[in-house]
C-alpha positions as CSV (number, residue, x, y, z in Angstrom):
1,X,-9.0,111.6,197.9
2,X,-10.1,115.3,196.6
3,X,-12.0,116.4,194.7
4,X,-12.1,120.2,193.0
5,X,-13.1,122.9,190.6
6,X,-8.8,123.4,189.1
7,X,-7.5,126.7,189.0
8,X,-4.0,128.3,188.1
9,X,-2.2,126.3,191.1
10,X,-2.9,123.2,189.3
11,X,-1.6,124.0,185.6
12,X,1.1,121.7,186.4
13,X,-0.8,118.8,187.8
14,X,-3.1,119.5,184.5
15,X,-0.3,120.0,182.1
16,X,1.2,116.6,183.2
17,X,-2.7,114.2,183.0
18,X,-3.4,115.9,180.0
19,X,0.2,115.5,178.1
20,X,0.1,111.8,178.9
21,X,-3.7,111.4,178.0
22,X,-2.4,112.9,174.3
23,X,0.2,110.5,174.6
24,X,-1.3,107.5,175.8
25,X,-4.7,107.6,174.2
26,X,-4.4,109.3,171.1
27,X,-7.6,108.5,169.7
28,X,-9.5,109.5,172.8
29,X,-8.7,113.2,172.0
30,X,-9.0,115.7,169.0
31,X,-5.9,117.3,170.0
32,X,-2.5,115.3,169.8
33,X,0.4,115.3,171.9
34,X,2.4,116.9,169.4
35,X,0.2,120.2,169.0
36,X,-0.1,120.1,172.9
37,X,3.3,119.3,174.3
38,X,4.8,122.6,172.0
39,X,2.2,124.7,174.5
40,X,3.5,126.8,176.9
41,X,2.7,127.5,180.5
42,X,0.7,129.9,179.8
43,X,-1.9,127.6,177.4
44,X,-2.3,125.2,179.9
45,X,-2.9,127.7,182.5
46,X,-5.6,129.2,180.3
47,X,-7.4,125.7,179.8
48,X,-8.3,125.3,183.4
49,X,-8.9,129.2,184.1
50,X,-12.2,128.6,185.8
51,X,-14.8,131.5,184.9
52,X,-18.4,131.8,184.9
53,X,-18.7,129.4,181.8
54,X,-16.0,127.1,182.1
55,X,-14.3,125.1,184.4
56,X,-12.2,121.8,184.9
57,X,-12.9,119.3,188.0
58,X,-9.8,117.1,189.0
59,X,-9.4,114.2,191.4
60,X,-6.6,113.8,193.3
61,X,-5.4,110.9,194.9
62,X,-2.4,111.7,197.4
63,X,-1.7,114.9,195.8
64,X,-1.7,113.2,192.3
65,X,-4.3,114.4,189.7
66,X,-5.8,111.2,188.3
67,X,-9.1,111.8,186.5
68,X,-10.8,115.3,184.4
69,X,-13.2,116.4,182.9
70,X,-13.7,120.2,181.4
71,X,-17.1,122.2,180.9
72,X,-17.7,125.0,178.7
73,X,-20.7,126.8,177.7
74,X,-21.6,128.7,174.4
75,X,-21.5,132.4,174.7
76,X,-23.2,133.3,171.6
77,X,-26.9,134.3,172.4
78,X,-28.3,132.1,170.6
79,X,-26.3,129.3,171.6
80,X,-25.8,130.0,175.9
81,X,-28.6,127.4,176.3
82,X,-26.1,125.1,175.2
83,X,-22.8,123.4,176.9
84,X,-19.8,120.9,176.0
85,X,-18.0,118.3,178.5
86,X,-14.0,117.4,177.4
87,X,-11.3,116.4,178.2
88,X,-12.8,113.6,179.8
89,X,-9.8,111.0,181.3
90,X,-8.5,109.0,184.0
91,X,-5.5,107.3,184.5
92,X,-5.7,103.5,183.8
93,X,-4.8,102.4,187.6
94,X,-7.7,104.6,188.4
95,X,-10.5,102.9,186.2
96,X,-13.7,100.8,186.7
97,X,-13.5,102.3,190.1
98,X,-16.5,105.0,189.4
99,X,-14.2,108.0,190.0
100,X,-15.1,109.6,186.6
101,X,-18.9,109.3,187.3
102,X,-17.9,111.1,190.3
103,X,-16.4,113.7,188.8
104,X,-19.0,114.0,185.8
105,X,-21.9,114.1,188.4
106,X,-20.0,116.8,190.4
107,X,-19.4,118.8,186.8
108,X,-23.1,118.3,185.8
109,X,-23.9,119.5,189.0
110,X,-22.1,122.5,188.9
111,X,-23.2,123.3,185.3
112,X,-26.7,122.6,185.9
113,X,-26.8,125.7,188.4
114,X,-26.0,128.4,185.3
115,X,-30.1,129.7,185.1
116,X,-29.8,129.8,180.8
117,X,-27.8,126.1,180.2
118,X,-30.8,123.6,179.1
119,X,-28.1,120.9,177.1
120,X,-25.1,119.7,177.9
121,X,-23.1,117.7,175.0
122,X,-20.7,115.1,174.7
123,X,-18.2,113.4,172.1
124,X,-16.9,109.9,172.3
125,X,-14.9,107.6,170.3
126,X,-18.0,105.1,168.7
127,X,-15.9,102.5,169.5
128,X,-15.4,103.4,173.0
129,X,-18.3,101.3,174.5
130,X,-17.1,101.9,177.9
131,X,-17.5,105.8,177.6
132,X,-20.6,105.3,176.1
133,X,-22.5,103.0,178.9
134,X,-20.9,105.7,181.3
135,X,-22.6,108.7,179.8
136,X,-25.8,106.9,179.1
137,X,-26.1,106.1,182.9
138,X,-25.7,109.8,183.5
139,X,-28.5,109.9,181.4
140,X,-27.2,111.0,177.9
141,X,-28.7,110.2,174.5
142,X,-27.0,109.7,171.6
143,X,-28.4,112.2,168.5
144,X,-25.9,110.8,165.6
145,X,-22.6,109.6,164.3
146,X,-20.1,112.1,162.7
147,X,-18.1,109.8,160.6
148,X,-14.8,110.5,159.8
149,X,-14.0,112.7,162.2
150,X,-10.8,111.7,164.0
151,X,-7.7,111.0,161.6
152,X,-4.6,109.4,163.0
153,X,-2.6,109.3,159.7
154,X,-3.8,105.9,158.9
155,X,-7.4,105.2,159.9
156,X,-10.6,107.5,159.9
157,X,-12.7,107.0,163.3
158,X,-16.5,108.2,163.8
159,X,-17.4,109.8,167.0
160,X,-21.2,109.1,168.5
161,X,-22.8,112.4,169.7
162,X,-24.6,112.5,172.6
163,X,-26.8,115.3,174.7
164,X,-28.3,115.4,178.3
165,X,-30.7,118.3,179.1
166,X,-31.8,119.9,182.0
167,X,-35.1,118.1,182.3
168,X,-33.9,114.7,181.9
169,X,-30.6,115.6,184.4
170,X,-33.5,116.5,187.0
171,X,-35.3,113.3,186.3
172,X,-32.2,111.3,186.9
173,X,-31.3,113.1,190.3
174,X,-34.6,112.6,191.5
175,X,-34.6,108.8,190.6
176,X,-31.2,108.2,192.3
177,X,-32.4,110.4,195.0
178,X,-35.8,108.4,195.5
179,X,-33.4,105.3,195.9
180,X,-31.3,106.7,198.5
C-alpha cells in the first residue's frame, strides 16, 4: 500500500485508471473515453504534472494504481481563493474499503497548506448517493443542482455542487483529532 503526490513516472499507471474510469463509468466523468483514449502521452503526462497549484494523489496497491483524485486551484486573482477536486475514482475491487477518504483527506491536506485557498469544490453525479455521503463526511455542503449537465446521447443527468472551506476543513480536523 502507497500512497503519493503522481508525477511524470506515473503517466502510465494514470493513463491506464483513468482510460478504464472513462470506460467503465461513463457518467462519473465529463470527459469520455473516446475524447481521452485519442490523447497522447504527452496529455496524460500533463494531467498529473504536479506544480504549485495542482496535483494528483494515487494509491497503489502492489505496484497497481487503484484510486485518484486531482486538485487544481484558480489562478485568476480574483478567483486563487478558490479550488476544484476531479477525477475522483477507484477501482471497484477497491471500494467501501475507505481508501478514497484516504486519499481525499491526504489531498485536502495538501491543498489546505496553499496560504490564499479558502474553498475547495466538488461535482458529483446527483444520483451518486455514495459520493455524496463521502464528501459530506469530509465535511462538504452542497450549494445547488446544475441540471442538465452531463449528456450521454440518450439521457440528461444533473450534478449536485458542493464546497468545503478552510474554516469548516479546520473544524473537521480538530473534531476527528479531539476523538483520537
Amino acid at each position: 500500500m502507497d500512497i503519493k503526490i503522481l508525477d511524470s513516472n506515473d503517466f502510465l499507471s494514470f493513463k491506464r485508471i483513468r482510460l478504464f474510469a472513462l470506460k467503465n463509468d461513463p457518467m462519473a466523468f465529463g470527459s469520455s473515453y473516446e475524447e481521452e483514449s485519442q490523447k497522447t502521452d504527452s496529455y496524460f503526462k500533463n494531467k498529473i504534472k504536479q506544480e504549485k497549484n495542482k496535483f494528483t494523489i494515487g494509491f497503489f496497491e502492489s505496484g497497481q494504481l487503484v484510486n485518484i483524485a486531482s486538485f487544481t486551484q484558480q489562478n485568476n486573482l480574483k478567483e486563487q481563493h478558490k479550488g476544484e477536486i476531479t477525477s475522483v475514482y477507484c477501482l471497484n475491487n477497491y471500494r467501501n474499503q475507505g481508501l478514497t477518504k484516504k486519499v481525499l483527506t491526504i489531498l485536502l491536506d495538501k491543498a489546505f497548506l496553499i496560504p490564499e485557498l479558502k474553498v475547495l469544490k466538488i461535482t458529483v453525479l446527483s444520483e451518486n448517493e455514495p459520493a455524496k455521503k463521502l464528501y459530506s463526511s469530509l465535511g462538504f455542503k452542497k450549494y445547488g443542482r446544475e441540471p442538465y449537465s452531463l449528456f450521454d446521447g440518450e439521457k440528461y443527468y444533473a450534478e449536485d455542487l458542493m464546497y468545503l472551506n478552510y474554516e469548516a476543513f479546520i473544524t473537521q480536523q480538530n473534531i476527528i483529532t479531539s476523538v483520537k
